[in-house]
C-alpha positions as CSV (number, residue, x, y, z in Angstrom):
1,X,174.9,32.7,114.4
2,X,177.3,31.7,117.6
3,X,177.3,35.2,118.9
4,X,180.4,34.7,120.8
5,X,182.6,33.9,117.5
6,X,181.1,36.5,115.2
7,X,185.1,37.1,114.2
8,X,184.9,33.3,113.0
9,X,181.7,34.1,111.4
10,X,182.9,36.9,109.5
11,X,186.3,35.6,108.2
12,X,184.5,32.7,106.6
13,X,182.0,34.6,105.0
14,X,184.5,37.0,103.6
15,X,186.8,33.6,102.7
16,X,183.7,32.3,100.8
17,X,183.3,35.3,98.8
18,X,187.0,35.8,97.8
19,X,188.0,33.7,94.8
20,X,191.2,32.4,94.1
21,X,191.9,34.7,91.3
22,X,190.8,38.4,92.6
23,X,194.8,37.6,94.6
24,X,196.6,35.8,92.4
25,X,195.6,32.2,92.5
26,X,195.8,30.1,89.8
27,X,192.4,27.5,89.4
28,X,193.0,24.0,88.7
29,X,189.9,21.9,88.0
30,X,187.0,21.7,90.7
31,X,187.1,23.4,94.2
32,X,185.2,22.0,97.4
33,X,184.7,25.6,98.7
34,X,183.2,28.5,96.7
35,X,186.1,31.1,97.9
36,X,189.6,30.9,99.4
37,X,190.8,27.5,101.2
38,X,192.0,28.2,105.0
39,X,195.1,27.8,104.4
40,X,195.5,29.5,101.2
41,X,194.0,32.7,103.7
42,X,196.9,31.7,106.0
43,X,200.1,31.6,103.5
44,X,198.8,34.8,101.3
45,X,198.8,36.4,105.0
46,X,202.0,34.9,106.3
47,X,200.5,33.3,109.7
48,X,200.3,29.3,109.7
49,X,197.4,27.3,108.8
50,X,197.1,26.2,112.5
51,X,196.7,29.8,113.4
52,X,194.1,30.8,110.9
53,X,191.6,27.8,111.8
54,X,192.1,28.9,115.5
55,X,190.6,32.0,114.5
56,X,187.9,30.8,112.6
57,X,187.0,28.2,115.1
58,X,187.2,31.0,117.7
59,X,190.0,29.7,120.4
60,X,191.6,32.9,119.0
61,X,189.4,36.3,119.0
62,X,192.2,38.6,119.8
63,X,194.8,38.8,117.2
64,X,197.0,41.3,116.6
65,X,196.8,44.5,114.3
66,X,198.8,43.5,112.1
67,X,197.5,40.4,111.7
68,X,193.9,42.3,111.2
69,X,195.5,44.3,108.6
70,X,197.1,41.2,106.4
71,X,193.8,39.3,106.7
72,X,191.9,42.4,105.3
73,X,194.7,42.8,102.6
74,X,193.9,38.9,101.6
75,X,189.7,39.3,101.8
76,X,189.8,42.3,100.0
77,X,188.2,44.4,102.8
78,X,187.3,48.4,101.7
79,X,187.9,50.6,104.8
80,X,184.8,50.3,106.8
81,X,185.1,46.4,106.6
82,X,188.3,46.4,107.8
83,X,187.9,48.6,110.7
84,X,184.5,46.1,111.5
85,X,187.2,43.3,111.4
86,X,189.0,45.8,114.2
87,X,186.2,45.8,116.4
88,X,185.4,42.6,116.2
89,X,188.9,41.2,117.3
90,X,188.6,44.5,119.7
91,X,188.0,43.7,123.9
92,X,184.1,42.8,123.8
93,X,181.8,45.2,125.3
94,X,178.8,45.0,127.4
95,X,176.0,44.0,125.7
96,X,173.8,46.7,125.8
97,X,170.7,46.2,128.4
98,X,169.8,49.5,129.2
99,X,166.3,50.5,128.0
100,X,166.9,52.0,124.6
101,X,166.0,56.3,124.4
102,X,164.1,57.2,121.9
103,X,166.2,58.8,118.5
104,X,165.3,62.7,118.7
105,X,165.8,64.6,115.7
106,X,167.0,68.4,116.2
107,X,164.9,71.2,115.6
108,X,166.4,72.9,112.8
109,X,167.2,69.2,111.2
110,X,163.2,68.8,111.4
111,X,162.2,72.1,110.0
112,X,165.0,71.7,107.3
113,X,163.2,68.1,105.8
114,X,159.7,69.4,106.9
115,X,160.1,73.0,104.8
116,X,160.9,70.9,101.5
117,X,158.2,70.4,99.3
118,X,160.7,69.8,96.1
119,X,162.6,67.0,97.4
120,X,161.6,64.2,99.3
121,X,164.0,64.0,102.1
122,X,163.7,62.2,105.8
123,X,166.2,60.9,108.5
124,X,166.8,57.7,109.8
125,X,168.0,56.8,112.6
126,X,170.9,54.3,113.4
127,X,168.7,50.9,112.5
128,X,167.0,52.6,109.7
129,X,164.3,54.0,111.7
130,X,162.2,56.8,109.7
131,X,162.3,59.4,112.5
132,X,160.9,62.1,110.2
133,X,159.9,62.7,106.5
134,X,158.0,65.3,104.5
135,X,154.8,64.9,102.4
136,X,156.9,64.0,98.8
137,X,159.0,61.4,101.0
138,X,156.2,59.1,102.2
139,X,154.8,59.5,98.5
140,X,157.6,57.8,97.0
141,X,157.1,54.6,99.2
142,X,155.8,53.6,102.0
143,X,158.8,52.7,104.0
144,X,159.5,56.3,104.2
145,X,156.6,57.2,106.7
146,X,157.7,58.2,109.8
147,X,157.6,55.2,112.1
148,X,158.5,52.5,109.9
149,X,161.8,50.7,110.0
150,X,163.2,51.2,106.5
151,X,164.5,47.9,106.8
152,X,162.2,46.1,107.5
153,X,159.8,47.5,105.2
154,X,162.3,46.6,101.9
155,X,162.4,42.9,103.3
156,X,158.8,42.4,104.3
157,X,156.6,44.8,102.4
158,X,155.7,43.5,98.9
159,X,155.0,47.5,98.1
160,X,158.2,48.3,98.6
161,X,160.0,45.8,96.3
162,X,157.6,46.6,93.4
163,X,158.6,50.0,93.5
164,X,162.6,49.3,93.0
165,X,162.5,45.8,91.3
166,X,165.1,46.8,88.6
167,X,167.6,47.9,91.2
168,X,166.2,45.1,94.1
169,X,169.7,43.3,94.5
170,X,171.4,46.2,94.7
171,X,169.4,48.3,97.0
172,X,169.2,45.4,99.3
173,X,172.6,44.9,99.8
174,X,173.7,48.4,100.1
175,X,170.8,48.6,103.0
176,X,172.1,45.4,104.8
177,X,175.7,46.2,104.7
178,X,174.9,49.6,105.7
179,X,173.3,48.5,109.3
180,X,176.2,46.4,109.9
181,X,178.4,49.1,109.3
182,X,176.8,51.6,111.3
183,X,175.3,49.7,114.5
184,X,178.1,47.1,114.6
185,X,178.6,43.3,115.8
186,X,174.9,42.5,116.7
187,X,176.4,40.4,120.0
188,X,176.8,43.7,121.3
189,X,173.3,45.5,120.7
190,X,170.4,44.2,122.1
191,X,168.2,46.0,119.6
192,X,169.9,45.2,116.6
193,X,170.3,41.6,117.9
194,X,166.3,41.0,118.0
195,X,165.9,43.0,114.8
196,X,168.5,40.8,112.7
197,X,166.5,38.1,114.6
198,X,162.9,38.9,113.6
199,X,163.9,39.5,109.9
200,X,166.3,36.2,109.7
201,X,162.8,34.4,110.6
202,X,160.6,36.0,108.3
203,X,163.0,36.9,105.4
204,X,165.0,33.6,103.7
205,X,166.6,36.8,101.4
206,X,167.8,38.8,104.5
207,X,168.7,35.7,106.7
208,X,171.5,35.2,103.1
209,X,172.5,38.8,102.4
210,X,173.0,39.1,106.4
211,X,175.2,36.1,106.5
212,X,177.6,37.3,103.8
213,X,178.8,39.7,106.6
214,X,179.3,42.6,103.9
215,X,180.4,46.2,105.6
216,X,180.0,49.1,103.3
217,X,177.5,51.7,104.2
218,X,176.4,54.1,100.3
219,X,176.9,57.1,101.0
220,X,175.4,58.1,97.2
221,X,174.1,56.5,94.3
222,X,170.9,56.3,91.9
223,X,168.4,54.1,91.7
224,X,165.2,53.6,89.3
225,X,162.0,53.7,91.2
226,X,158.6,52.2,89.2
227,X,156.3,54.5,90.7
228,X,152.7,53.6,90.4
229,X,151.1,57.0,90.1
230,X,153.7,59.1,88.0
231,X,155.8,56.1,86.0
232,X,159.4,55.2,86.6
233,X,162.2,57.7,87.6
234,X,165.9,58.0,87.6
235,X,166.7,59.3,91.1
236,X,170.0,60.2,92.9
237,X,170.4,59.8,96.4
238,X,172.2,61.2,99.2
239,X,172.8,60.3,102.8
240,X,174.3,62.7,104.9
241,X,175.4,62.0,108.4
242,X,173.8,64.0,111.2
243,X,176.8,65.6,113.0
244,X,176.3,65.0,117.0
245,X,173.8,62.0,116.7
246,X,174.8,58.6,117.1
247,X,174.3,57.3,113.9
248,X,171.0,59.9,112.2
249,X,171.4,60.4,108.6
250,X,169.7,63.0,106.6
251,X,168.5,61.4,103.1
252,X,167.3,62.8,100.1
253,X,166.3,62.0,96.2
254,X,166.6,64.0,93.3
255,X,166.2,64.5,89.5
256,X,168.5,65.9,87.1
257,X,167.5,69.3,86.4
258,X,165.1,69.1,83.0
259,X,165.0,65.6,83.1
260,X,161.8,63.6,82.8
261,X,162.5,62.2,86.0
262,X,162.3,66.1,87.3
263,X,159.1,66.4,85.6
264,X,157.8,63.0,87.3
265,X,159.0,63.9,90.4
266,X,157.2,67.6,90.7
267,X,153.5,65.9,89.5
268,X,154.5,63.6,92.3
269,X,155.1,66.6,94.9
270,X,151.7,68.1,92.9
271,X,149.6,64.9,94.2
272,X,151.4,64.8,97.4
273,X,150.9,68.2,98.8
274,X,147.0,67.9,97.4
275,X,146.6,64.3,99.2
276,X,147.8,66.1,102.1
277,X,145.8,69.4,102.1
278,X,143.1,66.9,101.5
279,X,143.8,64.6,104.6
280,X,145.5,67.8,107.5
281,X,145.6,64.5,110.0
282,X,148.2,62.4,107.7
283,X,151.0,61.2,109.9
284,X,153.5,63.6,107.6
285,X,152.2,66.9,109.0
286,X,152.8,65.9,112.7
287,X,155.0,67.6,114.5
288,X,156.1,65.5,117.4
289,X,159.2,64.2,118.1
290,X,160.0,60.6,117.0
């Protein structure tokens, strides 16, 4: 992607995903484009056509507020993609060149995910690094160890997708428009920039889902997982944002109380704690800081 338009980049995606009738339009045999025409985004935003492509074509990465707020109106942008729109259009920033610090994860944060041995819980860090985990969270998948970029390990690990293959499209999605939500227009993060990059090489599914330039980090939801050892399991899930971090959040799974997934889930916390009483070296009983 032209890093210097990504506002271009992200209006046409958005335009291509929009169609005609989700704002009123009225379809007429065939369409050349899969979404909204330019200058169909132009009059349902009242700015001319001439305007709109400028945008696009980025000889125009500054427009005004409420401009931003007519073309979100028009795309059908939630909150956090309209406020992604707002930083686009914002003043750039520096790239960031600095050396990146490692993410630290508090103490009482730690001891909290550590001391559970009902749940799995872990926290990522702001490009879905696994920065800690107990025993039951590595035992679900494998992209939970500490270590491994969560990421990454959905897009590249064939593990991973066996184990949530009736929810793939959707877990997917929610984990790509999540990083773009939380670290932001890749122009402007060096990190994110070569991980975006590594992945659009190696993953033809990733290289598509990043290009649709969705913004919408889940916050909540369930998901089935097929679990090889203890069968397949209706789990919630939470994500909790780590208060004074720049971007940690605290996940967990759970089973509704009584539930065979609750009963699937404790054997799996059964075999997990006796792996790891088995194996005191295993890479979820270390202690130091990520």
């Amino acid at each position: 992607m032209n890093q210097t338009n990504e506002l271009g980049a992200f209006l046409r995606a958005r335009r291509d995903l929009t169609k005609p009738e989700e704002v009123g339009l009225a379809v007429h045999g065939r369409r050349r484009v899969p979404g909204l025409r330019r200058e169909e985004v132009a009059q349902l935003a009242g700015i001319s056509s001439e305007y709109y492509l400028r945008l696009e074509q980025g000889r125009d990465q500054h427009p005004s507020a409420q401009v931003l707020d007519a073309l979100a109106r028009v795309l059908g942008l939630e909150t956090e993609a309209a406020a992604y729109l707002q930083r686009l259009a914002a003043v750039p920033a520096r790239r960031r060149t600095a050396r990146r610090r490692p993410e630290r994860v508090a103490d009482g944060i730690r001891q909290f995910v550590m001391s559970r041995t009902d749940i799995p819980a872990m926290v990522l860090g702001r490009y879905q690094d696994v920065l800690v985990s107990n025993a039951l969270a590595v035992a679900l998948s494998p992209a939970h160890a500490p270590g491994e970029n969560a990421l990454r390990a959905a897009f590249l690990d064939p593990a991973v997708r066996a184990l949530y293959e009736e929810d793939w499209d959707h877990i997917v999605t929610g984990l790509v428009a999540g990083v773009r939500a939380l670290a932001g227009p890749e122009s402007r993060d060096q990190h994110l920039a070569e991980l975006v990059g590594e992945l659009s090489v190696r993953s033809e599914e990733f290289r598509r889902l990043w290009a649709r330039h969705e913004v919408a980090p889940r916050t909540s939801g369930s998901t089935l997982v097929m679990h090889p050892q203890v069968g397949p399991m209706e789990l919630s899930y939470e994500k909790l944002a780590v208060t004074g971090t720049d971007g940690q959040a605290l996940v967990f799974f759970h089973a509704a109380p009584h539930s065979e997934a609750a009963q699937s889930l404790a054997l799996l916390a059964h075999i997990a704690h006796a792996d790891a009483a088995f194996d005191p070296s295993a890479p979820v009983h270390s202690s130091q800081h990520s």
